[in-house]
C-alpha positions as CSV (number, residue, x, y, z in Angstrom):
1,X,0.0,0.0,0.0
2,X,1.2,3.5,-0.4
3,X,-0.6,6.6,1.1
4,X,0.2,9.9,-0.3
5,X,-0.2,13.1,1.6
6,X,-2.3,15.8,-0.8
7,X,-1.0,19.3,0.1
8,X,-1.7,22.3,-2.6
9,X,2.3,21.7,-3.6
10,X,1.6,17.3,-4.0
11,X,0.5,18.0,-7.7
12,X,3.2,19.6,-9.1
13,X,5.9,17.1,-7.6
14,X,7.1,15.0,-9.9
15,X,8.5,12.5,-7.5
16,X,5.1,11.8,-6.1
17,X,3.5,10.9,-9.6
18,X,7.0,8.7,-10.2
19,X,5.9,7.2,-6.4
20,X,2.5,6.8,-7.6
21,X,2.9,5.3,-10.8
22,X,5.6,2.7,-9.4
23,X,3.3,1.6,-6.7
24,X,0.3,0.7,-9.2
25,X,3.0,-0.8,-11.9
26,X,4.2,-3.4,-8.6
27,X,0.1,-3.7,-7.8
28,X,-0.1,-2.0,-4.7
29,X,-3.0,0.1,-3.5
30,X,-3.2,3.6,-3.6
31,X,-5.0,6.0,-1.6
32,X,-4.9,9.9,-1.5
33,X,-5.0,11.9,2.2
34,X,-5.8,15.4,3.1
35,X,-6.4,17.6,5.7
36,X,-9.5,20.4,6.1
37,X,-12.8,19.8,4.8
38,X,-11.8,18.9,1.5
39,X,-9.1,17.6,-0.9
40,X,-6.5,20.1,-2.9
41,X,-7.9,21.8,-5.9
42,X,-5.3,20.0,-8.2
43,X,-4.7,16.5,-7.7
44,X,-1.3,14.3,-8.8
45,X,-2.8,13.5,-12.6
46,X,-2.8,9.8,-11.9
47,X,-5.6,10.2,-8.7
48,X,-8.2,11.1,-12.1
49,X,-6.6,8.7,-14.3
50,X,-6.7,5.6,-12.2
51,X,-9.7,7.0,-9.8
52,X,-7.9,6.9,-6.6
53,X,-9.8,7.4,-3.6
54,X,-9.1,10.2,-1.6
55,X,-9.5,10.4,2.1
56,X,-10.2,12.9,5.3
57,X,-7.0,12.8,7.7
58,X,-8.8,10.5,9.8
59,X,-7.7,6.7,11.4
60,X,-11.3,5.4,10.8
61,X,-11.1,6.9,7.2
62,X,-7.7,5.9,6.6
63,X,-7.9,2.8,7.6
64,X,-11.2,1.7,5.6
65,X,-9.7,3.1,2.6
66,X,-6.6,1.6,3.2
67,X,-9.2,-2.0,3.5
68,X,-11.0,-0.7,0.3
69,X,-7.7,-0.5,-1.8
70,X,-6.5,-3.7,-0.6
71,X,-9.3,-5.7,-1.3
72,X,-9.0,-4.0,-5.4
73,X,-5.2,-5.3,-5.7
């Protein structure tokens, strides 16, 4: 499983989309997590292009998601 952090600077990091893409290529899960109300405007590209699932900064959240993408693998 990887769990990437969404701040407003996660998009434009190209070593978080190389992280990304690397964990789906070896078949792990993937989920997005963010603090506040709601997600960053802009998104790493491959949270649209592979419908990710993004999540509250919670431990309930985290951890059904976390069941979610595991179960998908």
């Amino acid at each position: 499983m990887t769990l990437v952090y969404l701040s407003s600077k996660t998009a434009s990091s190209r070593w978080v989309a190389w992280e990304i893409e690397e964990s789906l290529k070896r078949g792990k899960g993937v989920v997005g997590v963010y603090q506040g109300d709601r997600p960053p405007a802009q998104l790493p590209a491959a949270f649209g292009q592979h419908k990710l699932k993004t999540v509250k900064w919670s431990h309930a959240e985290i951890m059904k998601a976390l069941e979610g993408a595991n179960k998908k693998r």
